[in-house]
C-alpha positions in Angstrom: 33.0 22.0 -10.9 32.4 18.0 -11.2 29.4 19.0 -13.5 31.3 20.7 -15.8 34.8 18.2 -15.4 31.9 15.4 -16.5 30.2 17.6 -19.3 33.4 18.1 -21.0 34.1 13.9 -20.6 31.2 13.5 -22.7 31.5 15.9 -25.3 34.8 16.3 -25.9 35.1 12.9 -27.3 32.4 13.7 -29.6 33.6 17.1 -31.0 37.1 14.8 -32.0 35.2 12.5 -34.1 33.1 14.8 -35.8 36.5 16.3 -36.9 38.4 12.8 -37.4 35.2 11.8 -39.6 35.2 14.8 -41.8 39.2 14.4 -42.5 39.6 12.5 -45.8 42.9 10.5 -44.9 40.9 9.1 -41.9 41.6 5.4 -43.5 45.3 5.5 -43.2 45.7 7.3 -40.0 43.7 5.8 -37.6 43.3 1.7 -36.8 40.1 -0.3 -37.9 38.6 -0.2 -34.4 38.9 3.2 -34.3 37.9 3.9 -37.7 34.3 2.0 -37.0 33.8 4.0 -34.2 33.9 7.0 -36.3 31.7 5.7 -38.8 29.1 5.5 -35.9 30.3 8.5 -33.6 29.9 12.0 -34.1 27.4 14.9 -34.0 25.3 13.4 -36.8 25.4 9.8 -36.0 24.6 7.2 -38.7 22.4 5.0 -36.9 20.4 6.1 -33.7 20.9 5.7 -30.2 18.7 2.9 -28.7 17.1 4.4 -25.5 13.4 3.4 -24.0 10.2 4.0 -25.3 7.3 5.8 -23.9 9.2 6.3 -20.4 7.6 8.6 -18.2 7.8 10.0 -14.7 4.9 11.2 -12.5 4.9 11.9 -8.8 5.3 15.2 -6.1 6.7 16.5 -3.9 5.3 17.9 -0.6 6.4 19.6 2.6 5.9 22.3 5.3 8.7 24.8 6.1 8.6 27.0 9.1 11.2 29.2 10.3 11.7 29.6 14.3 13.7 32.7 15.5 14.0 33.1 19.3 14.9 36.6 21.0 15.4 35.2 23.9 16.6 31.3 23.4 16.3 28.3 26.5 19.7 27.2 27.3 20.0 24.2 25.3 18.6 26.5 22.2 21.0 29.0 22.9 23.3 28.1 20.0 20.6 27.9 17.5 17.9 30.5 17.6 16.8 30.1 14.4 16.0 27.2 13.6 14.3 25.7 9.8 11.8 23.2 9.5 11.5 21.4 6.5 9.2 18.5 6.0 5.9 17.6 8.4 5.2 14.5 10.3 2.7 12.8 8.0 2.0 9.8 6.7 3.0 10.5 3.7 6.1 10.4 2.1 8.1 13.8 1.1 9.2 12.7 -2.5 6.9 10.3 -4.5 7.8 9.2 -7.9 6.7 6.8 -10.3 8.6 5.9 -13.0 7.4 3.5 -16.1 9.0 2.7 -19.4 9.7 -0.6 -22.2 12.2 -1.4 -23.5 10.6 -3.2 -26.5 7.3 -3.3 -27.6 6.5 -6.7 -25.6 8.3 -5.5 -23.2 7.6 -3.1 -20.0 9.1 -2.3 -17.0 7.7 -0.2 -13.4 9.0 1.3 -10.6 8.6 3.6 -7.6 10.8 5.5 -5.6 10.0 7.5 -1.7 12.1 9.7 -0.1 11.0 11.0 3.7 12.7 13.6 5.4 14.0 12.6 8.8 12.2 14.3 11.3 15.1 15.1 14.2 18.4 14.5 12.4 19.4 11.4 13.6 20.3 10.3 10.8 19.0 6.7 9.5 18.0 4.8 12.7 15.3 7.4 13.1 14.4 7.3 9.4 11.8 4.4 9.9 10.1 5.0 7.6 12.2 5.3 4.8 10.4 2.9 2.2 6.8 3.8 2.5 5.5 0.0 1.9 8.2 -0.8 0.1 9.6 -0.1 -3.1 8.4 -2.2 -5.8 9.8 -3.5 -9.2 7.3 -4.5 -12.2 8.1 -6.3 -14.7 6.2 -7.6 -18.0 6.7 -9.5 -21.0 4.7 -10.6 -23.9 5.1 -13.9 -26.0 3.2 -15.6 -28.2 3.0 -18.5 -25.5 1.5 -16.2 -23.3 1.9 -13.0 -21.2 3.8 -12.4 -18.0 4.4 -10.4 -15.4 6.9 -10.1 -12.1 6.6 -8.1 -9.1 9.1 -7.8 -6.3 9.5 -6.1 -3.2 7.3 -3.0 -2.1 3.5 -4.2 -1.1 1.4 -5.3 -3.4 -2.2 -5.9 -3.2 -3.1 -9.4 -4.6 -5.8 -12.0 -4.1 -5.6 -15.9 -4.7 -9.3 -17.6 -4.0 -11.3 -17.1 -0.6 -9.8 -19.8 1.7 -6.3 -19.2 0.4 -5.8 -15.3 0.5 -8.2 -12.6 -0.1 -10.4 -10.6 2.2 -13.8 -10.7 3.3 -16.2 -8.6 0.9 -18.8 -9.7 2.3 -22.4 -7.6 0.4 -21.4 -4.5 0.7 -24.3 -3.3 2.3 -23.5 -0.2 4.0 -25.3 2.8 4.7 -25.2 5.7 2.0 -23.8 8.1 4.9 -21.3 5.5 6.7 -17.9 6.6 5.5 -14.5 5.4 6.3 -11.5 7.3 6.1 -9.9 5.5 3.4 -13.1 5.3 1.0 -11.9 6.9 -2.1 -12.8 10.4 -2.6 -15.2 12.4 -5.4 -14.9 15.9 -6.5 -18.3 16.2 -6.9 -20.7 14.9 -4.0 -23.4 13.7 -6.0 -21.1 10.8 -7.4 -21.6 8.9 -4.1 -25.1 8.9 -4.1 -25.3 7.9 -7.6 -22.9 5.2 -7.5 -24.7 4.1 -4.7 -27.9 4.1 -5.9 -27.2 2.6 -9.5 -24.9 -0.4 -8.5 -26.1 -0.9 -4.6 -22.9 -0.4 -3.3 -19.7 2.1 -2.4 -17.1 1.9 -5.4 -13.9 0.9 -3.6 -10.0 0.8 -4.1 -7.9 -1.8 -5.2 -7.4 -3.3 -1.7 -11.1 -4.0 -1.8 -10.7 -8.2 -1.4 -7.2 -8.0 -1.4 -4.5 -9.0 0.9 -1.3 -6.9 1.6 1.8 -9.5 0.0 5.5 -8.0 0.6 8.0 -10.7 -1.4 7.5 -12.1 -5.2 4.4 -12.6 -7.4 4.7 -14.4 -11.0 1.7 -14.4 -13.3 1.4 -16.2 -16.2 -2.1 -15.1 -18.3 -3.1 -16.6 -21.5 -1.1 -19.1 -21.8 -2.2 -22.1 -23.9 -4.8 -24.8 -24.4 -6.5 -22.0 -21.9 -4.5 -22.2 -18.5 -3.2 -19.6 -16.3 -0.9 -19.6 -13.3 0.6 -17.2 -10.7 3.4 -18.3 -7.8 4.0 -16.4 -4.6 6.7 -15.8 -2.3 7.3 -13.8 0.4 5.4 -12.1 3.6 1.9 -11.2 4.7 1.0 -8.4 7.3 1.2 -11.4 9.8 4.8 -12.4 8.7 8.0 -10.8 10.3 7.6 -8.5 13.1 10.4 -7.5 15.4 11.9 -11.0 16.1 14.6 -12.1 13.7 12.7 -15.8 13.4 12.5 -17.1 10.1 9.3 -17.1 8.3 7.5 -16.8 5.3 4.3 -17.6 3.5 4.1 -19.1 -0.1 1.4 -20.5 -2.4 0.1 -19.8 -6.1 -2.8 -21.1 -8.0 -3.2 -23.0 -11.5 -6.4 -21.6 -13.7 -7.8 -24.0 -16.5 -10.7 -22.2 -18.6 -13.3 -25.0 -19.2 -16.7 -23.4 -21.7 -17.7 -20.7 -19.6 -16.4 -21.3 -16.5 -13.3 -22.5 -14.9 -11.7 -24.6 -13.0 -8.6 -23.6 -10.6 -6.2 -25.2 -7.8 -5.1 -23.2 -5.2 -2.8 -23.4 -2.1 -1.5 -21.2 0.5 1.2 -22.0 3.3 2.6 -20.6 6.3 6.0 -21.6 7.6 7.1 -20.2 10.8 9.5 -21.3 13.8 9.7 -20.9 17.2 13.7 -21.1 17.6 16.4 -20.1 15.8 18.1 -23.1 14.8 14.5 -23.9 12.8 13.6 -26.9 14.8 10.3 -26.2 16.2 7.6 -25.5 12.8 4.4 -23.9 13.3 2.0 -22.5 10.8 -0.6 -24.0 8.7 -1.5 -25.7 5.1 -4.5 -25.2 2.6 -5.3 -26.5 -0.5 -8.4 -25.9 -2.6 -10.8 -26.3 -5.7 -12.5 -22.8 -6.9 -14.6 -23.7 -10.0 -17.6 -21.6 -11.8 -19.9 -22.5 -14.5 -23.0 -21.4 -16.2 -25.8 -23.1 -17.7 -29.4 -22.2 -19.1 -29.1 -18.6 -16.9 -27.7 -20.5 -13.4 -24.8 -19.9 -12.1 -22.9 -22.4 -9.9 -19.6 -21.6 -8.5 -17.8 -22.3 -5.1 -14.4 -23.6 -3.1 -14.1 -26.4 -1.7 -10.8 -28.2 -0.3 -8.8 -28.7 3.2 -6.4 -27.4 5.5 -4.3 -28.1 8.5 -3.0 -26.2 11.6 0.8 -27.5 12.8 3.0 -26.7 15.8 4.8 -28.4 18.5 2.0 -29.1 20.8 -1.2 -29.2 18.0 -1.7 -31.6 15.8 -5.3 -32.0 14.9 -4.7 -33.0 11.2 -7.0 -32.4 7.8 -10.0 -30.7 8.2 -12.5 -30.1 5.2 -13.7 -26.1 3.8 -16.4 -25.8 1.5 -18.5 -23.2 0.2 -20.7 -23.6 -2.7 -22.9 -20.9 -4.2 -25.7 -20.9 -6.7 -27.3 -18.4 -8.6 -30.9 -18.6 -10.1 -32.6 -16.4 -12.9 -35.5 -14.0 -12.0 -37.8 -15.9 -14.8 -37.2 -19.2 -12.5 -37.7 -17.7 -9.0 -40.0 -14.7 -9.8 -36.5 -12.4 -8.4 -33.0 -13.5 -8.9 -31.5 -15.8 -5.6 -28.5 -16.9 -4.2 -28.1 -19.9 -1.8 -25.0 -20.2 -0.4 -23.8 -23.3 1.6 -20.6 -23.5 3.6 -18.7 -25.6 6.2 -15.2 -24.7 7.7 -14.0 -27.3 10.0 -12.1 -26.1 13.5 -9.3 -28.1 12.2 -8.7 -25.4 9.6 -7.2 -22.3 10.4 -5.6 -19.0 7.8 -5.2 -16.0 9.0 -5.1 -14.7 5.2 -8.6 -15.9 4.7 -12.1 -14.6 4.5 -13.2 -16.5 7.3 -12.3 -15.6 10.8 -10.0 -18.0 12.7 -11.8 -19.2 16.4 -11.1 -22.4 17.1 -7.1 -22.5 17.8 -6.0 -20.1 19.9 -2.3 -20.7 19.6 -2.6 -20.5 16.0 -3.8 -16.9 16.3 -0.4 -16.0 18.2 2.2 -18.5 18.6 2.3 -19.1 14.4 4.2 -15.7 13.5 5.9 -13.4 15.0 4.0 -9.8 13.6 3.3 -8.2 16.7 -0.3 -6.7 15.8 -1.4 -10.5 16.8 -3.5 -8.9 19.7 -6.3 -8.1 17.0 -6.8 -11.6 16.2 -7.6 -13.0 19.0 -10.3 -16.0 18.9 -13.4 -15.6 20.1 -17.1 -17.5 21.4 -20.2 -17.1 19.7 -20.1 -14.2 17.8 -23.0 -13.0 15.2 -21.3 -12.7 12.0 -22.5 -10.7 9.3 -24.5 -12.2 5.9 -21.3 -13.3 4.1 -18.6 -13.6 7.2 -17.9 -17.1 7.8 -15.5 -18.7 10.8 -13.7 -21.9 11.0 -16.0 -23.6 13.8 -19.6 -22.8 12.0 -21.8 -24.3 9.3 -24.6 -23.1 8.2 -26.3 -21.7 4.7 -27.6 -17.9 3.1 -30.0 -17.0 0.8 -29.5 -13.4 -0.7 -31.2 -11.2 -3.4 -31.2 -7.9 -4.9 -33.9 -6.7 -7.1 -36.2 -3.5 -8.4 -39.4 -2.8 -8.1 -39.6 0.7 -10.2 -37.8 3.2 -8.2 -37.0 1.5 -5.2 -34.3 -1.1 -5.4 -33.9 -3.9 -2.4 -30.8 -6.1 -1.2 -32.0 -8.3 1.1 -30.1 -11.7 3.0 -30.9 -14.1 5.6 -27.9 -16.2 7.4 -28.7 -19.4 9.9 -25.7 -21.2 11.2 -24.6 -23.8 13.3 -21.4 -24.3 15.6 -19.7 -28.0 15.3 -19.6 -30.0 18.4 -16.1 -30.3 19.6 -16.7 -34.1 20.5 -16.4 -35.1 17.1 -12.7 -33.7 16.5 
């Protein structure tokens, strides 16, 4: 019934002023106000509706229903013998839908939306899971100053430089038949092997080297005299947890384009406290140079910068992270070569970084409040894999990947060396 009561609101109205527009006294009956709406209004309108452009909706829906009937019901099913199941205790969300649009040509917009079925009826306190990572908002706009783009809320996967936030990709050298659950997914077999063979490596998602952000993420691309910039604010998976103690990580990056490379500043912060009335800090500061350039077939490129770990009882100040890489040509070296060079200090510590964190272990725990802490803890001398780096080691790489007709090679060699904890 309040379908059709609001069906005849809306046309109604409409079927009037097709009738008041076609009446030729329209003019002295009716005031101005009205008389422009009739000029506008009716069946055939004069000018069109705005609405969006290219909007679209994609998603599913999935379940599993089961019916119970009981002939002969326990007690406490007594009232209900039959009972229907709707939904299934996966992962995955019931309802998925993505909806995309603009609003102008320069203009775009994105979001999602999840829906999950409780599972007992208990309403929302059992409905945990009711955002599925969070629902996000996407926004973009293009000027001719440059193009940019919002994201709020949900999770987003996003990347800054190595010692500021990303993840540890490391070479990639896996087995052909080593398989992880999340690895995406061919219809046809032979596309692993082929991929594999032809590029040396698994094709990955778009987590591959990127960190899980919950919070706000403003890019600005192409903006002039070659620059570039992107600002951050929110939560990483090591922010919030089940204590209501404020805390947050921030940071962003400036790009400059410089002939074919780049140059670009980078910083990433944690801010945590330990009591509610924010008077005890702990967390950590980074700050960093990423730069790349190529000449006559090298390729140089690297990070260098510092970072800090603070709290109540720690203070051990600035301590230095660099890592510099450099690529030579095949025609120089007989088969191309990279040397790689790298020294984290124990003084630096970022759990959102590519190297693993060993040398403080209250900054592993004490610096948020996520309680999946436990996986982090530090540790002694561990072998690290070609490409893993830690915050207590020093050391250099040399790695290569070549053909030699059908057989192709990816070889690497890793010596490193633990600072003395004399000197700091």
């Amino acid at each position: 019934m309040k379908i059709k009561l609001l069906t005849g609101i809306v046309l109604i109205p409409n079927l009037i002023f097709a009738q008041i527009g076609s009446s030729a006294n329209t003019d002295s009956i009716y005031p101005a106000h009205l008389q422009r709406r009739v000029n506008v209004t009716g069946v055939f309108p004069k000018e069109p509706i705005k609405k969006l452009e290219n909007f679209s909706i994609s998603g599913y829906y999935r379940f599993i229903t089961n019916v119970r009937k009981l002939d002969v019901a326990y007690a406490e099913q007594a009232k209900t013998p039959v009972n229907i199941f709707v939904g299934d205790d996966g992962q995955i969300p019931q309802l998925s839908l993505n909806m995309a649009g603009s609003v102008s040509a320069t203009t775009r917009f994105s979001t999602d939306f999840y829906l999950w079925t409780p599972m007992m009826g208990g309403g929302m306190p059992e409905n945990v899971k009711g955002l599925n990572l969070g629902v996000s908002l996407n926004g973009s706009h293009s000027t001719n100053y440059g193009n940019f783009e919002i994201q709020c809320g949900g999770i987003n996967w996003y990347s800054l430089s190595p010692f500021t936030f990303f993840t540890n990709q490391g070479y990639n050298r896996y087995s052909l038949f080593e398989r992880n659950p999340w690895d995406p997914r061919t219809k046809n077999i032979d596309d692993r092997y082929n991929s594999f063979y032809t590029q040396g490596a698994l094709n990955q998602d778009l987590r591959w080297g990127n960190q899980a952000f919950q919070g706000v993420i403003f890019e600005g691309n192409d903006l002039p005299n070659g620059f570039s910039t992107s600002i951050m604010f929110g939560k990483t998976q090591l922010n919030g947890g089940m204590m209501a103690l404020p805390n947050q990580s921030y940071g962003g990056k400036l790009k400059k384009l410089i002939g074919t490379g780049n140059v670009t500043f980078n910083s990433f912060n944690n801010q945590s406290y330990t009591d509610s009335l924010m008077l005890n800090g702990v967390g950590f500061n980074i700050h960093t140079l990423t730069f790349e350039q190529s000449f006559s077939g090298f390729k140089i490129s690297g990070e260098t910068g510092a970072g800090r770990y603070f709290s109540p009882s720690t203070q051990r100040g600035w301590g230095e992270a660099i890592s510099v890489k450099l690529n030579t040509p095949a025609k120089y070296t007989l088969i191309p070569l990279q040397f790689h060079y790298f020294q984290i200090s124990p003084k630096v510590l970022n759990n959102s970084s590519v190297f693993w964190n060993s040398s403080i272990r209250e900054g592993n725990s004490s610096s948020t409040n996520s309680s999946d802490q436990i996986v982090l803890a530090p540790f002694a001398s561990a072998m690290t894999q070609v490409g893993q780096v830690t915050n207590n080691r020093k050391g250099f790489e040399v790695n290569s990947e070549f053909e030699v007709k059908k057989f192709k090679f990816n070889l690497g060699y890793k010596q490193q060396f633990s600072f003395l904890e004399l000197f700091y």
